[in-house]
N, C-alpha and C positions, 0 to 999 in steps of 0.2 A: 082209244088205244092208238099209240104213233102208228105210223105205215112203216112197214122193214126198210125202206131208202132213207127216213129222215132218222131212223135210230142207229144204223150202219153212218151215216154221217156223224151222227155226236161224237161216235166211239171213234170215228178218224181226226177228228179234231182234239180229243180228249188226247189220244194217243202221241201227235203229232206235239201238244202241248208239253208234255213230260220230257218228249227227245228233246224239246229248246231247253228247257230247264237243265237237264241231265250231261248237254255239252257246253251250257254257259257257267256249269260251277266245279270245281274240282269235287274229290271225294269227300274231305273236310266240311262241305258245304261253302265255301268261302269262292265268290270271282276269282278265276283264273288271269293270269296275265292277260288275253286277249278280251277279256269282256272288261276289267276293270288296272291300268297301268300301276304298277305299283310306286308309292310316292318315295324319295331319294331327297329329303330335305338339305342336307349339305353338297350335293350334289359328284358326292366318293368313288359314284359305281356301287355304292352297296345299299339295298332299299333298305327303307326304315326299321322292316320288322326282324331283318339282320344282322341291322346295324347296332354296334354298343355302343356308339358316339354319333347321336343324329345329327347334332350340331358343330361334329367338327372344331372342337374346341382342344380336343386330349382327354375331356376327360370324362369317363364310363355313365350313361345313362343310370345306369343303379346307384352308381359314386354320387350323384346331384340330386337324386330323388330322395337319397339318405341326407343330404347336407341342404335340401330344401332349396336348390337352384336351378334354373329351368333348363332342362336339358333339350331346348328348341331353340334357346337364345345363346349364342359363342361367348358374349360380352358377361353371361351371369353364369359362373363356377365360381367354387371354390377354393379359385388360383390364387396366389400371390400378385398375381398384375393383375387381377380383376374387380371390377367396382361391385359389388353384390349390390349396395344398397343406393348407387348412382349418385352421391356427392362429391364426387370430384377425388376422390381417396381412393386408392387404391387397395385391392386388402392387407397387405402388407407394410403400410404404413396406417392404415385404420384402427385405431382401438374398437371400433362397432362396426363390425364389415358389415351386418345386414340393417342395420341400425333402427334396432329395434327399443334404444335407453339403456340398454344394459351391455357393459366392456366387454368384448371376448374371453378376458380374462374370467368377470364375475361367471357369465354365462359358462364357461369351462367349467368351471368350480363346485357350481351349482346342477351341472350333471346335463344344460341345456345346449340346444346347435348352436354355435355364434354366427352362421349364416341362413340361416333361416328364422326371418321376424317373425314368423308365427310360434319359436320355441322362445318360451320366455320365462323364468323363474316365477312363484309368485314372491308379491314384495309388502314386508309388514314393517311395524315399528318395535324395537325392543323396549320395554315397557320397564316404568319402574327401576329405571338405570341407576347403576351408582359406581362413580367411577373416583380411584383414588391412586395419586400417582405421586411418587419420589426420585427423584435423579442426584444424584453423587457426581458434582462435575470435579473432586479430586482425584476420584480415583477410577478404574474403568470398568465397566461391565459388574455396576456394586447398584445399578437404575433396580426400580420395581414400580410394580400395576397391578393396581386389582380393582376387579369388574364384577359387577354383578347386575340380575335383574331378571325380567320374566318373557318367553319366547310363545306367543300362541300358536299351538300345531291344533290346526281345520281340524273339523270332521272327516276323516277318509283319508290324513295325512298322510304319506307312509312314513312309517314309524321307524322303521328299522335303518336309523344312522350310524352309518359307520366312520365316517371322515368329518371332523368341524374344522371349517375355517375362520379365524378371526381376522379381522382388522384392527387396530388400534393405532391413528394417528399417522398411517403411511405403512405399518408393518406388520406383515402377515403372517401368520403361524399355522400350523395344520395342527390338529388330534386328531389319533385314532383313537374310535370309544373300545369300550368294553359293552357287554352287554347290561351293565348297570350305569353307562354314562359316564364313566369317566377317561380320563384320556392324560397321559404326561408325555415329555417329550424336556429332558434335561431340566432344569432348576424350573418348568411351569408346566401346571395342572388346571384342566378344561374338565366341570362335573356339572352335570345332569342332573337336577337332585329329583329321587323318587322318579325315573326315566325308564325301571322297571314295570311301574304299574301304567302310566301315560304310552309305554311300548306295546301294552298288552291290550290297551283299548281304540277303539275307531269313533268314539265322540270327539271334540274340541276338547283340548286340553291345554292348560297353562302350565308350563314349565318353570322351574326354576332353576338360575345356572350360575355359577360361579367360575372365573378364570383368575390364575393369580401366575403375574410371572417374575420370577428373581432374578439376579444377577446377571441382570441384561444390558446391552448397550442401547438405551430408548433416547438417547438426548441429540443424538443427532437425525433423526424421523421427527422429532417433535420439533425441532426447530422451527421448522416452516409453521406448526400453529400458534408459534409465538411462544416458546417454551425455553425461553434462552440464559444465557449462562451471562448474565446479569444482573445486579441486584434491586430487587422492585417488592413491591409490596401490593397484594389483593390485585391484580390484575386479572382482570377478565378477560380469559380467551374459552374455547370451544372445540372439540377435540372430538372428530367425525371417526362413529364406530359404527364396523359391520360385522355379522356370524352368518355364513356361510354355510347351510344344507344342503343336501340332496332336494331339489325342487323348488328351496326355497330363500329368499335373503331379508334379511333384518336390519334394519339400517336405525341409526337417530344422531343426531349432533347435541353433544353432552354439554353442557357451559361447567365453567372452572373457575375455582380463586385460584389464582398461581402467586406463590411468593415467593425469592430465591436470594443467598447472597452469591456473591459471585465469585467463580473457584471455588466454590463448599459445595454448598447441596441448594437444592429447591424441592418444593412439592405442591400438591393440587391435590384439592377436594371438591 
């Protein structure tokens, strides 16, 4: 058994232990100023855990964590004069500000950050494509296109699209669906086919889709793929198409006979 002087000692040291404790931490439990200086990364006056802009850039530490920029580093926001992804571009002349392969525009589109490489759409091939195209260079806005082929939506997709956007050849269109896939928007129509039952389920499913657009002005977008209002015969060119969802993009480059006289009409299969 202790002797009463060495057990009267534990209890003064125990005790004595607790007061350090008890004046080295606020009530929080967290270092007080005096035990531990609080850090002031941009150097403001205002310490870090006060501050909305550690970095001293302009702009909100919550603004950069949402837009995937470091809100420690001045030089990476999501400014118009800022480099996100350090090539020499600025974001406002940058098509890829975080430069992650995909345009800010796609990544917009497809519902992903354009400053943060880690948001990235996923990226498939449209399958089974068939594309057929007519242009009227008499007369104006008399062009048409139609497209078809098949979209694979993953296991676990989300299903529920409400905005398509296409590409065809430089020129972009939106639909909004309906809950059975389809979607118009003036003389052209975007359909989902059977996108009721592929909606309703969370396995892999193959879609099938059809676009058709009319009296449209397409001859001047296609030009640059070699689609000119000259007269030629079976010329092969290639005609880069994208569909555009929520999460995901589809891309494939179509090959074509092109034939046209010139001043009349032309078309491709």
């Amino acid at each position: 058994m202790k002797s009463p002087s060495r057990y009267r000692l534990a209890v003064m040291l125990l005790l004595a232990l607790c007061a350090f404790h008890a004046l080295a931490e606020t009530p929080g439990g967290r270092p007080d100023a005096a035990a531990a200086p609080l850090l002031d990364f941009d150097n403001d006056g205002t310490p870090d855990e006060k501050d909305e802009d550690d970095d001293g850039d302009l702009y909100k530490d919550s603004d950069e964590i949402v837009a995937g920029t470091n809100p420690y580093d001045a030089k990476s926001n999501p400014g118009p004069q800022a480099d996100i992804d350090g090539d020499g571009l600025v974001n406002s002349v940058d098509d890829d500000d975080d430069g992650d392969g995909f345009s800010d525009e796609v990544e917009f589109f497809s519902g992903m950050l354009g400053t943060n490489a880690a948001s990235v759409p996923a990226l498939a091939t449209i399958e089974n494509a068939r594309l057929r195209i007519g242009l009227n260079f008499a007369k104006g806005n008399r062009d048409r296109l139609q497209l078809s082929g098949t979209l694979l939506f993953p296991a676990g997709f989300p299903r529920a699209i409400e905005i398509v956007y296409v590409e065809t050849g430089g020129s972009l269109r939106a639909f909004v669906l309906s809950e059975r896939g389809r979607g118009s928007f003036g003389g052209d129509t975007f359909l989902l086919k059977k996108y009721g039952r592929a909606r309703a389920g969370t396995q892999a499913a193959r879609v099938n889709f059809f676009l058709s657009i009319r009296l449209a002005d397409l001859s001047g977008s296609l030009a640059d793929e070699g689609f000119s209002n000259q007269t030629v015969s079976f010329k092969k060119l290639s005609v880069f198409l994208r569909i555009i969802i929520t999460g995901a993009v589809y891309e494939t480059l179509q090959p074509q006979i092109y034939s046209a006289t010139a001043g009349r009409t032309g078309h491709s299969r």
